[in-house]
Each structure stands twice: as structure tokens, then as C-alpha cells.
C-alpha positions as CSV (number, residue, x, y, z in Angstrom):
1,X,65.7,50.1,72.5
2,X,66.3,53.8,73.3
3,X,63.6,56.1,72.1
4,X,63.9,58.3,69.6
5,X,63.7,61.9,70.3
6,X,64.1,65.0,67.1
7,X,65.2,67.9,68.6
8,X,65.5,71.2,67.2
9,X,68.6,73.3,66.8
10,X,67.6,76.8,68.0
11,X,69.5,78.4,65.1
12,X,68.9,75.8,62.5
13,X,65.2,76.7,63.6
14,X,65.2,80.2,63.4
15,X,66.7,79.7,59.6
16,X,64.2,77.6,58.5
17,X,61.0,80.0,60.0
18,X,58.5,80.7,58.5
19,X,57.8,76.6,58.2
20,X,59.3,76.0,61.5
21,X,56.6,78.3,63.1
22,X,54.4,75.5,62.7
23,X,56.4,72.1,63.0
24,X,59.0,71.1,64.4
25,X,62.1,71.3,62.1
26,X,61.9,67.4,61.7
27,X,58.3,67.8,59.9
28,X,59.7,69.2,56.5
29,X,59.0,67.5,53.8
30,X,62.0,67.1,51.1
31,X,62.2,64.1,49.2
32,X,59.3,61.5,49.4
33,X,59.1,61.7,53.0
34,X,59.7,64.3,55.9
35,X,62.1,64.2,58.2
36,X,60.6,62.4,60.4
37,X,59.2,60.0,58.6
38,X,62.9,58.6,57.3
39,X,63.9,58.3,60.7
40,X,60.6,56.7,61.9
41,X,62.2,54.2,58.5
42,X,65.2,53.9,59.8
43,X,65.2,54.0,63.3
44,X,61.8,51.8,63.4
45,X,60.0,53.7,65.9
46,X,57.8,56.7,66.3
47,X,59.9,59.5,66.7
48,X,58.4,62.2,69.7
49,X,59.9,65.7,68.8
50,X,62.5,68.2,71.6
51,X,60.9,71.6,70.3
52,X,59.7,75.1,71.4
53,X,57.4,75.4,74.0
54,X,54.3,76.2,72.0
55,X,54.7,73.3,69.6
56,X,54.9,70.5,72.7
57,X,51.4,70.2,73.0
58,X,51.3,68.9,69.4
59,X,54.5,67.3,69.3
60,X,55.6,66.0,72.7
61,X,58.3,64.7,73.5
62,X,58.4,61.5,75.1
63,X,61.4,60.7,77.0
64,X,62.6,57.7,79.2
65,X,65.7,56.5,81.2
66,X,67.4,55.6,77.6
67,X,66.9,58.0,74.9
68,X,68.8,59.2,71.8
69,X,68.4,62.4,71.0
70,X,68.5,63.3,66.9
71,X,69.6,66.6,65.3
72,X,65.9,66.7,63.2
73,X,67.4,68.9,60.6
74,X,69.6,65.7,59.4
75,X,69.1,63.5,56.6
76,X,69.2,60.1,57.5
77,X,71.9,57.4,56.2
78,X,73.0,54.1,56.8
79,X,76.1,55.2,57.7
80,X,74.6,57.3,60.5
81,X,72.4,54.6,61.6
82,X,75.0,52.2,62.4
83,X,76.8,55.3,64.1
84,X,73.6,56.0,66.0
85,X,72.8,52.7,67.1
86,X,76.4,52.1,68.1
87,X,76.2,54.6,70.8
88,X,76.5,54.4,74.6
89,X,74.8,56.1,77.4
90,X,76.8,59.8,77.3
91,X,78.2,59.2,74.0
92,X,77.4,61.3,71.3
93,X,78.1,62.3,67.5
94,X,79.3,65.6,66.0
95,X,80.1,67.2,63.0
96,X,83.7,68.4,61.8
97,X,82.6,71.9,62.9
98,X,81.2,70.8,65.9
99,X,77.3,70.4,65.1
100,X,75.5,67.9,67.0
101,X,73.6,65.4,65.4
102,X,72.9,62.8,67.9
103,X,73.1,61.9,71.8
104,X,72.3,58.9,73.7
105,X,71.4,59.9,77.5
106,X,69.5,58.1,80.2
107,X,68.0,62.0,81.2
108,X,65.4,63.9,79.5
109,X,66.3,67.1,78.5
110,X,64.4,70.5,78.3
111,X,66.9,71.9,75.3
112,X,68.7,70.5,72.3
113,X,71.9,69.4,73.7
114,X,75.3,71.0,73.3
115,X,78.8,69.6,73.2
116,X,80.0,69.2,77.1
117,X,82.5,67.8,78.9
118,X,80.0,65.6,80.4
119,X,79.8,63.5,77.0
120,X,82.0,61.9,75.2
121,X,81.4,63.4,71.7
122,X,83.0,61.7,68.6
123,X,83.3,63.5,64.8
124,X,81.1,61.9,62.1
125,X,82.7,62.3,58.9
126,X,81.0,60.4,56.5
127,X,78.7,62.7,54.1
128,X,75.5,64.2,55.4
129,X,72.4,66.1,53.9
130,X,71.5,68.7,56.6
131,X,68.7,71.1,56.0
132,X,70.1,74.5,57.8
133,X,68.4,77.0,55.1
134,X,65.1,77.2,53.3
135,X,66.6,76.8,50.1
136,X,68.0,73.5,51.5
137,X,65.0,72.1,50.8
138,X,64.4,72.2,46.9
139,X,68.3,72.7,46.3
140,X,68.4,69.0,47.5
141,X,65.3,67.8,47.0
142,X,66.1,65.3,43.6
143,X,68.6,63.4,45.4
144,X,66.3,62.8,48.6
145,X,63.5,61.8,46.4
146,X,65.9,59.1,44.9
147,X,67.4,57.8,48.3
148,X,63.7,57.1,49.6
149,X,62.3,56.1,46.5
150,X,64.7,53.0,46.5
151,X,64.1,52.5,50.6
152,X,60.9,52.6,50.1
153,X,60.7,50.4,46.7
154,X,63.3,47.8,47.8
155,X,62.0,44.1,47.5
156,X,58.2,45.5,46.1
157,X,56.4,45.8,43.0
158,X,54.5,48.4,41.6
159,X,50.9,48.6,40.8
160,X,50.9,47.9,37.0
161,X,49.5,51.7,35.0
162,X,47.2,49.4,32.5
163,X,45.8,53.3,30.5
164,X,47.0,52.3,26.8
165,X,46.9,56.2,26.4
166,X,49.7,56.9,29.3
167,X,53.6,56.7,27.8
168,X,55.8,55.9,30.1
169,X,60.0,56.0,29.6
170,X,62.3,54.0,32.1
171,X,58.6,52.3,33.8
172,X,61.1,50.2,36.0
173,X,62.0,53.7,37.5
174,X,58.3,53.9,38.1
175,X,56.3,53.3,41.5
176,X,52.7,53.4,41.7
177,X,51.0,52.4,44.9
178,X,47.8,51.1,45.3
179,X,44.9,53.3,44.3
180,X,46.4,55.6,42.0
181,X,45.0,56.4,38.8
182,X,46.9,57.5,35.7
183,X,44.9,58.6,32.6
184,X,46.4,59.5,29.0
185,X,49.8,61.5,30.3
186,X,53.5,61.1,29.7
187,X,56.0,60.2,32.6
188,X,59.5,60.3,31.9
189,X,61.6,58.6,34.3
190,X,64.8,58.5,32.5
191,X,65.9,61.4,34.2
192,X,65.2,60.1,38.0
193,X,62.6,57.7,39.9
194,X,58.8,58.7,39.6
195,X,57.0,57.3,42.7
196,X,52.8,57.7,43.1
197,X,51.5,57.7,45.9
198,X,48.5,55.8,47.4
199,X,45.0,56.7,45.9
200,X,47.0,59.6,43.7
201,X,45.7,60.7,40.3
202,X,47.5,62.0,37.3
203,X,44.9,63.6,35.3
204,X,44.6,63.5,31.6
205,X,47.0,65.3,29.2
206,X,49.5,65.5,32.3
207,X,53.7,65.4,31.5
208,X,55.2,64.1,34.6
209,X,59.7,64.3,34.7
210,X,61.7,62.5,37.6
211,X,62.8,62.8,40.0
212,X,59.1,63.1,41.4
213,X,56.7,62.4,43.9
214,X,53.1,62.7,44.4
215,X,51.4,61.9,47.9
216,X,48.6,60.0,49.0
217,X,45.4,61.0,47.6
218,X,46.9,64.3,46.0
219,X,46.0,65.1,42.5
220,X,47.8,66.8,39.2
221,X,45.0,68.6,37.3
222,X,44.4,67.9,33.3
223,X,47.4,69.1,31.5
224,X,50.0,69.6,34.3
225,X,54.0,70.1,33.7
226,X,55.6,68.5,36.5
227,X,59.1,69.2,36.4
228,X,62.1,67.1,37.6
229,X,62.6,67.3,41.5
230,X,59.6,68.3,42.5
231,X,57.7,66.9,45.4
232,X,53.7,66.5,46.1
233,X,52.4,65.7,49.5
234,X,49.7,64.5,50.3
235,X,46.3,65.2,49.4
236,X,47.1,68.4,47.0
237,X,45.4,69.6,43.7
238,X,48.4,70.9,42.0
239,X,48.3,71.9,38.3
240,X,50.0,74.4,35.7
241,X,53.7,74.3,35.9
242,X,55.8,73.3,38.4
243,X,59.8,72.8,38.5
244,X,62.2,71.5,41.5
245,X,59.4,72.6,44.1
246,X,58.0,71.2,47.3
247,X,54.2,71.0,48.6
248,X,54.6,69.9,52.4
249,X,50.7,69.0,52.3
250,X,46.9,69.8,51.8
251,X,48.1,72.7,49.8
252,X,46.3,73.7,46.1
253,X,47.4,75.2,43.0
254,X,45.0,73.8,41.0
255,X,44.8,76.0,38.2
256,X,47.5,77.4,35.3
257,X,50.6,79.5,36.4
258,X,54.2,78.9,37.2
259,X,56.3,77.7,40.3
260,X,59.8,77.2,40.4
261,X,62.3,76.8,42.7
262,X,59.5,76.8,46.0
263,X,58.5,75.3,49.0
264,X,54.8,75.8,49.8
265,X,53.5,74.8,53.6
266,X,50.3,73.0,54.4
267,X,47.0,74.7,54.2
268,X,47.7,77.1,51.5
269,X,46.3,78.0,48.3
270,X,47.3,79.6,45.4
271,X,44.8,81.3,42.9
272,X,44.2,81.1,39.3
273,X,47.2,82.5,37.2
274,X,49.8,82.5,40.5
275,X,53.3,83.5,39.3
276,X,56.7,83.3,40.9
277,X,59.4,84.6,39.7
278,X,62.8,81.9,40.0
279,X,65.7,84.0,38.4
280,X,66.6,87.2,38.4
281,X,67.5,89.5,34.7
282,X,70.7,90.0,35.9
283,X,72.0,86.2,36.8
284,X,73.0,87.5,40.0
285,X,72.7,86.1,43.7
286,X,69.0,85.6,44.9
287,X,68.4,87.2,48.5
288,X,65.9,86.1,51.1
289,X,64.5,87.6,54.5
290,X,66.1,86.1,57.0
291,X,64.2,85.6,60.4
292,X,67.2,85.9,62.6
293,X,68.7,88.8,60.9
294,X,65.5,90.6,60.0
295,X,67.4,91.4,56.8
296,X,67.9,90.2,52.9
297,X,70.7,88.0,53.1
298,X,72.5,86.7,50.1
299,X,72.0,82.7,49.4
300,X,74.8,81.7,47.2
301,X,72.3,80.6,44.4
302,X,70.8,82.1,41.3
303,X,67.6,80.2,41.2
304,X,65.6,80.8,44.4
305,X,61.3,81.1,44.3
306,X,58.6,81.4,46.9
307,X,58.8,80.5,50.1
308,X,55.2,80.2,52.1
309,X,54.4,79.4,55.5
310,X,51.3,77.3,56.4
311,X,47.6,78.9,56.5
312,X,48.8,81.5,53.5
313,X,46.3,82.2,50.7
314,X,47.3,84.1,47.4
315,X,44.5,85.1,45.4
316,X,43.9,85.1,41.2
317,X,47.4,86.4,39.2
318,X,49.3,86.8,42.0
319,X,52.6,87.7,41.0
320,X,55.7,87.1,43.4
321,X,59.1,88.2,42.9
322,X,62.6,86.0,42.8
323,X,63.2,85.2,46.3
324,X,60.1,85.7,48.3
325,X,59.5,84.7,52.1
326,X,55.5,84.7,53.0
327,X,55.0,84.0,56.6
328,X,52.1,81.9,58.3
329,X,48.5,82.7,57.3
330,X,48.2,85.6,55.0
331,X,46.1,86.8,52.7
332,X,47.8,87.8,49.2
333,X,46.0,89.5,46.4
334,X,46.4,92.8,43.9
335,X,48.0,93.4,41.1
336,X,52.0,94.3,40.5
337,X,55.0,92.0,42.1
338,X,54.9,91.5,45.7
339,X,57.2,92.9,48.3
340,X,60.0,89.9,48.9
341,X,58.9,89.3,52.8
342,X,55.4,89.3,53.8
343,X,55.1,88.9,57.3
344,X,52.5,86.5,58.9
345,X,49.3,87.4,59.7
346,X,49.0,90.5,56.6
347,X,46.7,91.1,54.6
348,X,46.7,92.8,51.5
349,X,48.7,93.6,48.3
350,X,51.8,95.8,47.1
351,X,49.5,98.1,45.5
352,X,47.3,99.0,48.7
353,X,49.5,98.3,50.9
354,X,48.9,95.4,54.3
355,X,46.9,95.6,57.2
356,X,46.5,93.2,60.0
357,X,44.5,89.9,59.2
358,X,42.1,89.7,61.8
359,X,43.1,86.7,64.4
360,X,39.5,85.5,64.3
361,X,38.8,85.7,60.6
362,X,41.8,83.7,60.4
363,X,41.3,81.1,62.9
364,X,37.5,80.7,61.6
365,X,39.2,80.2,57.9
366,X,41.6,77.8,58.8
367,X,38.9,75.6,61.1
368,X,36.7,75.6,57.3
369,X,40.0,74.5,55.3
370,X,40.2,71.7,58.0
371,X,36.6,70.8,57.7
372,X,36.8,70.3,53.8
373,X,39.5,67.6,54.5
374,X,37.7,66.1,57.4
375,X,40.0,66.7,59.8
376,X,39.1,68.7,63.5
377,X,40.6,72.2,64.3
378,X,41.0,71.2,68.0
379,X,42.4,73.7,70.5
380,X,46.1,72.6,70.0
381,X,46.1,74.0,66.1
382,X,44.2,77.3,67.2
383,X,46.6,78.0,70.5
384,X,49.6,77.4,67.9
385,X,48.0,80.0,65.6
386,X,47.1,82.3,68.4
387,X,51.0,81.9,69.8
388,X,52.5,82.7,66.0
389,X,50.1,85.8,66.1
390,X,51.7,87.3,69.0
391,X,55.4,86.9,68.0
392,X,54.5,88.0,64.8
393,X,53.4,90.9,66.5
394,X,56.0,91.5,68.4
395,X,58.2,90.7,65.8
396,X,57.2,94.1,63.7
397,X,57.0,96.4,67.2
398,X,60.8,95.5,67.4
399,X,61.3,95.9,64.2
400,X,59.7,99.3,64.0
401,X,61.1,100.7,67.7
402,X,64.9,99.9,66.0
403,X,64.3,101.5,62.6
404,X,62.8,104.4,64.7
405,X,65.9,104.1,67.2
């Protein structure tokens, strides 16, 4: 069997930062699973990752004399996994408007592969999810959750939820795996699949609406509103209210506040009373920063939240305006709404303004968040910071010398 390789579309990428800063664009989480995880499903391998140079160290690639190469912002189907597996050496497939989404090749490459003349390229044209934008992510979030919730479900059965104060509505829509703990809350499946992850716990007075998931060992505090299409990774503390959203992973909101329409990274936290703001007064377009335009640029949809890189902290009433980009490890407190794109590494508020977060204060913060979940900040995750630092940097010096220009 050829191994399976997730390479990164440089512009995909760049559309997708600030989340892509740290992962390859094949480690988002939308649905139940990340990417790479469904094609891990699918493909029934371990997927190694085609990414930017500073990523490699923590996701190699791993490349032999027969390898297909994956578009890792693609949604896997069946239909694609037939396509995929029926491929030939030098035979690749390709959207109607020419994106690539897979390549078989018996070389290893050192950059996501482009249509050539040295393939034979043929035009997939069954259906396909593709996450190109940051709103991708929630916008079709629901119907990922369902796909893998009846992969992953197919031909088990659930842990029974034995609590005689827990209500549940549509329970064969229900998935519990083993471990989790549900106490005295109301899930509502009749809407979409509900599936609860191992060693979970929905605590008491909880109301829980699918589509839904909740991660291994993640928790939803007493009295939580989980809204429909929402995802939990694993090992959160999320509570308050939460609507069409997405944790990637070890991430907290553990106390009251709203978040709608969001995708939070790994390794952040939100404080007591955090806010976002999902719709504007007016009902028109929601705008976002965009990384490869340095500019707001319109996203076609009226409901669009937070979005926050990995490492990011806000702290206690936080409040952050409709259509906000947060970049990789910042430090977000003060009163009054937040500019719409905080750039990595700040630190600060819109009151008093940002400084620089100092790299080493940073670094030693992140090493203590991975020491509460057991887990070692080794040289790869501190190098990766370090590297993020420095275009960050760089980054806002361009930035400035054009404005100035």
C-alpha cells in the first residue's frame, strides 16, 4: 500500500493562519475528528504530513518509492476513497477549477504538487467539503459531525447513560463511549447525533443540542448550554454558552459567557465572563483579517465570531467584537471591545493599547500549561514558537514600512 502523505496548499494555508501557524492544515478539527484523523479512518494508515519547513520536525513526512499525496484541506468521502485508491503511479485527481486533491507518485516531493504535464490529472466531480477559509470550519461543522458520528458508530453500541435525572430525546442518536459520566442534564438529539467521548463528563444541570461532540476526557461545567453544531476536543473545561463553535483541544472556558460562531486553538483559555460578539446590528456582511491580504476582507456570511490561534489567553469579561482573528499566544485583557485582529505574540487590551509579549514569559507559560496536562514542552514545541515569533515580527515591520511607504 502507498503511504499516505497530507500536504499543504500554500494558499489554502495562508487562509487558514492563525491555526495553520501551528499544524499542519490537516490537524483542524471540524466535526468529531480532524482532518487527519478521517483519513487515518479511511485510508487505514497513519498519515505523515508535506508542510512548511518549521512544522517538519513535528510533522514529518515520511515518504517512500509509492506514495499518495492528499490535498489535507479535504474532507474525506467514499467516493474519494475509491477515487484515491484507484490511482496509478503519475495519476492524479483535480477539481473542476483545477485544485488538486490527490497524487500517487513513486518520488518524494519537497512542495504540494501542482497540475503538470508530467501527470495524468483527471477532474473529480462528485461533492466535496474543502476547508479553504476559517469560517469553513464552524460554517460546516454540523454536517461533519454527522458523517463521522455514523463512521464511527457503525456496527457498535453505546455505553448505556443509567442517571434517572438525565432526559434524553432521540437516545438512539446518542453515543457515549466508555468512561463518560452524565449527571442530571438534558440532551436533545432530535436535531442531529450527540456523541461523548471517552472518559467525558456532562456535569449537572447541563442542556446539551445535536449535532455535538465532546472529546475524550473534556468536561461541560454545571449548567452549560451547548448549542447545536458545536464541537469539544479533547480534554477541555468548557462551560456557559456555546453555539456552532469548535475547541481544537486542551482549551478552557470554564466559566459563564457566550461563544458563537468560533473556532478556539489548543492551549487557550478564556476568562470568567468572555464575550464574543456573532452578528453584527446591522445584518450585514461579517469581515475578517486576512493573512495574505493583511486586510478585512468580506466573508459572504452574517454570522461570524472569534477566531484564536493556539497559546492565546483572554482574561475576566473579555469582550470581542463580530469577526475577530487572534493570532498565536497572546495575552487579552481590559475592558471595552477588542480591535478585530490581534496579532500573535501582543499583549494587552483596546484601552491601553499592545506591547510585545515577551518570547520567554511566553515559552515559560506555555511549558506550565503543558505540565498541568502532563505532557513535555520538548524543544520541537518551543522552536515552533520561537519560529511563529519571528514572522510575527516581521510580519508587522512590513506592515508598518508599507503603510509608512
Amino acid at each position: 500500500m502507498a503511504n499516505l502523505i497530507l500536504f499543504d496548499d500554500p494558499i489554502i494555508r495562508t487562509a487558514l493562519l492563525p491555526f495553520t501557524f501551528t499544524r499542519p492544515v490537516a490537524g483542524i478539527r471540524i466535526g468529531i475528528q480532524t482532518l487527519a484523523e478521517k483519513w487515518a479512518d479511511f485510508l487505514k494508515q497513519t498519515p505523515s504530513f508535506l508542510t512548511v519547513n518549521y512544522l517538519q520536525g513535528k510533522f514529518p513526512q515520511t515518504a517512500g518509492d509509492d506514495n499518495w499525496y492528499v490535498n489535507g484541506a479535504i474532507c474525506p468521502t467514499p467516493a474519494l476513497q475509491e477515487a484515491i485508491l484507484a490511482l496509478k503511479v503519475a495519476d492524479g485527481l483535480i477539481t473542476s477549477d483545477g485544485l488538486v486533491l490527490a497524487l500517487r507518485t513513486d518520488q518524494p516531493l519537497t512542495e504540494s504538487p501542482t497540475v503538470s504535464d508530467e501527470q495524468d490529472f483527471h477532474t473529480f466531480t462528485e461533492p466535496l467539503t474543502i476547508v479553504c477559509n476559517m469560517w469553513d470550519i464552524f460554517v460546516n461543522n454540523g454536517d461533519q459531525i454527522r458523517a463521522d458520528f455514523a463512521r464511527l458508530t457503525a456496527g457498535r453500541t453505546s455505553q448505556p447513560i443509567t442517571d434517572p435525572f438525565t432526559r434524553c430525546y432521540a437516545p438512539e442518536n446518542i453515543f457515549v463511549e466508555e468512561g463518560a459520566a452524565i449527571r442530571a442534564s438534558v440532551l436533545n438529539a432530535e436535531g442531529g447525533p450527540i456523541h461523548i467521548g471517552r472518559d467525558a463528563v456532562i456535569s449537572e444541570g447541563s442542556v446539551v443540542i445535536g449535532p455535538f461532540a465532546l472529546g475524550e476526557g473534556s468536561t461541560i461545567n454545571w449548567g452549560g448550554k451547548m448549542r447545536s453544531n458545536t464541537s469539544i476536543g479533547p480534554f477541555c473545561k468548557v462551560g456557559g454558552e456555546v453555539g456552532n463553535s469548535i475547541f481544537f483541544g486542551y482549551s478552557n472556558k470554564a466559566h459563564d459567557g457566550f461563544l458563537g460562531n468560533s473556532v478556539i486553538g489548543e492551549w487557550c483559555n478564556l476568562g470568567a465572563n468572555v464575550n464574543n460578539s456573532n452578528l453584527k446590528n446591522d445584518y450585514t456582511n461579517v469581515k475578517l483579517h486576512s493573512y495574505a491580504t493583511g486586510r478585512l476582507e468580506d466573508t459572504g456570511r452574517i454570522f461570524c465570531g472569534l477566531m484564536m490561534g493556539d497559546f492565546t489567553k483572554a482574561g475576566i469579561s473579555t469582550m470581542f467584537n463580530t469577526g475577530t482573528v487572534v493570532g498565536v499566544s497572546a495575552n487579552v485583557f481590559g475592558s471595552g471591545f477588542q480591535p478585530k485582529h490581534i496579532s500573535s505574540f501582543s499583549w494587552g487590551g483596546a484601552i491601553d493599547g499592545f506591547s510585545t509579549y515577551r518570547l520567554e514569559k511566553a515559552l515559560a507559560v506555555a511549558a506550565e500549561a503543558f505540565k498541568r496536562r502532563d505532557k513535555p514542552f520538548d524543544e520541537q514545541e518551543e522552536q515552533i514558537l520561537r519560529e511563529i515569533f519571528s514572522l510575527e515580527r516581521t510580519r508587522t515591520l512590513d506592515s508598518k514600512s508599507r503603510f509608512d511607504l
